[in-house]
N, C-alpha and C positions, 0 to 999 in steps of 0.2 A: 504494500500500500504506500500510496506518497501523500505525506502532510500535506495539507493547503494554508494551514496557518500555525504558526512557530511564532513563541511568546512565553507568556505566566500567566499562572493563576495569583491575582494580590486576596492573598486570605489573613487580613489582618495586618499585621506588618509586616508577614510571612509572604516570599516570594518563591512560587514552585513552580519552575522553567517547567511548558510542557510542551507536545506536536498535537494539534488537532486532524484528526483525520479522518472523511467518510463514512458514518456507522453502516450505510445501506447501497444496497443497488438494483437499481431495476429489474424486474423480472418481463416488461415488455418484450415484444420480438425487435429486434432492428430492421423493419422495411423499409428501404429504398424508395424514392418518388420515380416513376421513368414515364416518357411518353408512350402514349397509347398508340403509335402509330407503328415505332420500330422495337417499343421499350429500351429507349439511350435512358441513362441516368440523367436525371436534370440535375443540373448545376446550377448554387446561388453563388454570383461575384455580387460585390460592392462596386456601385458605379458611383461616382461622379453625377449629380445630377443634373449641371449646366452642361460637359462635357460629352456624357457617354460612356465614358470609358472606364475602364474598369481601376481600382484603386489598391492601392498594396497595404499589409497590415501593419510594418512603421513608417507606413504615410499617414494613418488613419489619428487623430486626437478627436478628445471629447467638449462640447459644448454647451453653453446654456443659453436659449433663447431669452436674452431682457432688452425691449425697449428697440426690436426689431433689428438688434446686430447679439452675435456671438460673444461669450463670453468663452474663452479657452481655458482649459485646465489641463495645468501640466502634472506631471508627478510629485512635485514638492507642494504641491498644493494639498493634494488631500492627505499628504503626510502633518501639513499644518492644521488640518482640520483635529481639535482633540487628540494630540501627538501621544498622548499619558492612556489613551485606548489601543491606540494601531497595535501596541505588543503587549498590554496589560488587561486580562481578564479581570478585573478585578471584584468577589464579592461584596454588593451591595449590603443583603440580606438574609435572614435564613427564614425560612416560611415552611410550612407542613405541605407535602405533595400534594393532599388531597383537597387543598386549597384554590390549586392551580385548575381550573378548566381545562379539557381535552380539545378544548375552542382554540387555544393558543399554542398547543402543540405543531409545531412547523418539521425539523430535519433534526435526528441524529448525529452525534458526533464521537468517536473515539477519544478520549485525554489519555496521552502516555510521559509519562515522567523521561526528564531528560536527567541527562548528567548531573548528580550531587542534587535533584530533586527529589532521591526515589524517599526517602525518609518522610520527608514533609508530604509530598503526594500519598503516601499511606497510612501515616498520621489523621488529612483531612476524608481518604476513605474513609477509615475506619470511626471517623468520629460522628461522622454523615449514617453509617450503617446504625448506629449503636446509637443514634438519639432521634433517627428517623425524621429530619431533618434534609431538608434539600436549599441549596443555593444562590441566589438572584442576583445576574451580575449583568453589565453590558461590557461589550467591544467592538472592534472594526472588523469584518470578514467582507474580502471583494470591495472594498471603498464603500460599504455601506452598514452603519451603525446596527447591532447585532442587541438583543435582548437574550438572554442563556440560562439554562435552570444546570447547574452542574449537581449530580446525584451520582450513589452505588446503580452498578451495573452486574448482577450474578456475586455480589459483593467481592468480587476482586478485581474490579477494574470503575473507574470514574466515568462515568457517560455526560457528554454536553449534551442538551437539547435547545435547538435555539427554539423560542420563540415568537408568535406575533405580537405586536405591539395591541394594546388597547384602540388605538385609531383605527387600527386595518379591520378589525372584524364591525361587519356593515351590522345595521339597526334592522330587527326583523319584524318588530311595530306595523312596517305597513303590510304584513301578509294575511292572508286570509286563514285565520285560525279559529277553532273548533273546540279549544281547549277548556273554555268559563263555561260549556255545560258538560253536568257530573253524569257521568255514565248509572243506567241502573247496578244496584247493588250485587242481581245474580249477575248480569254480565262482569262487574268488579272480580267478582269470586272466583268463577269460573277463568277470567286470564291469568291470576293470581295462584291457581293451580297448575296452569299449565306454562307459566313460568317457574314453579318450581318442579316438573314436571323435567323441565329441558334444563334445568340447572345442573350446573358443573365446572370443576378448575379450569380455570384457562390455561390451556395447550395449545400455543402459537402454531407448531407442528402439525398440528390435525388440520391446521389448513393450507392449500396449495393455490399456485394462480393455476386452476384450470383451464381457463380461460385460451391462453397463452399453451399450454397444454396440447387442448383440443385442435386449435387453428395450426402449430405443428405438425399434427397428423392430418391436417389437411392437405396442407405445404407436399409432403413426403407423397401423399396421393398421388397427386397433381404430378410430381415429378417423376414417377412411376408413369407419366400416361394415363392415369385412371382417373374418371367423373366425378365429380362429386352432386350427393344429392341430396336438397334443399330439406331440411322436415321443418316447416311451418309452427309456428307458437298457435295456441287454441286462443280466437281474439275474444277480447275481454266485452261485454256486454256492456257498455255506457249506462249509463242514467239507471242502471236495478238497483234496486234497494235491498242493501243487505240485510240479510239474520246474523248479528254476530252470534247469537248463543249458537246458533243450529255450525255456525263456522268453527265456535269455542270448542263444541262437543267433540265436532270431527279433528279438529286438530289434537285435543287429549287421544281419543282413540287413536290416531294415530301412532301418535307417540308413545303411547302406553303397547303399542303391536309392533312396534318397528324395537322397544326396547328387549320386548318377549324372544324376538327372534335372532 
């Protein structure tokens, strides 16, 4: 794996050098865009938009539209922007995980202790594990200011989570919601069993991108020569009015026969 960001974590007046690096990775197919005529790969260049032409990648700087002319930024610029973040993780605060919304969850991160860190980095492990306690800090990642919950991960290793800001998650006020009226009481009941019903530990593992899977096996078909053929979804009936209870029922049964066997 390669770091993306190389720094410290400031925990207190305690500085613990660490490497940030990628917790995740896609499990998508990588498909190609090609034309439909020959299948060529399409290719994006950067053009020049008075020109035409195409433009090279240190030709290329970044701008800010004020006042109908460009404002340019170079690289010691946004090193000026908040210098004491670009390499300092710094703990703001400590807060209880369960505090945190799964609204504000954005990307994983690995934290690996650098040289003459490893003491202090397992020190704040372990103090993190053992008081169940997690960390609120900001920094700079890609030239743009980072929010990060630093926590135990399998309890021997630190995981960053960055994530959203309170500004970024939009107001859902204006939706059409169904919520202020209270369901009847058997239909209460009856979900209430069949959530416990389907209750169980979380095993990350019992789920797969099937998805991604499936389409695979299509792929391999295809490339064999062989057809593929279409099976239809069963379409949904608009505007019926449902029975939840008669829905509740069939789904306990369900569940209660699918565990039978």
């Amino acid at each position: 794996m390669k770091a993306i960001w190389n720094g410290a974590i400031g925990f207190g007046l305690v500085n613990i050098p660490v490497k940030i690096y990628t917790a995740v990775e896609t499990s998508t197919l990588d498909l190609d865009m090609l034309d439909s005529a020959d299948y060529s790969n399409i290719k994006f260049k950067r053009v020049n938009e008075k020109t035409g032409k195409e433009v090279k990648w240190e030709n290329i700087v970044k701008g800010f539209l004020k006042n109908d002319k460009y404002v340019i930024l170079e690289d010691e610029d946004y090193e000026a922007v908040m210098p004491e973040k670009n390499k300092i993780l710094s703990i703001d605060q400590f807060v209880k995980e369960e505090e945190i919304n799964s609204v504000y969850y954005e990307m994983p991160y690995y934290l690996e202790p650098q040289k003459n860190g490893e003491n202090a980095y397992g020190l704040l492990l372990h103090a993190l594990s053992t008081s169940k306690m997690v960390g609120l800090g900001t920094f700079v990642l890609r030239d743009k200011q980072a929010l990060g919950v630093i926590k135990p991960y399998n309890n021997d290793i630190l995981i960053l989570n960055r994530l959203r800001f309170a500004e970024e998650i939009r107001d859902y006020k204006s939706l059409k919601l169904s919520t202020r009226k209270k369901p009847k009481p058997s239909e209460l009941k009856m979900a209430k069993t069949l959530i416990r019903e389907l209750s169980d530990e979380f095993d990350p593992k019992k789920y797969k991108d099937n998805y991604s899977a499936a389409l695979m096996k299509i792929i391999n078909k295809k490339a064999r020569g062989k057809s593929v053929t279409v099976k239809k979804a069963a379409p949904k009936e608009e505007g019926k009015v449902i029975d939840l209870m008669a829905q509740l029922k069939a789904s306990l049964k369900k569940s209660k026969s699918s565990k039978a066997s």
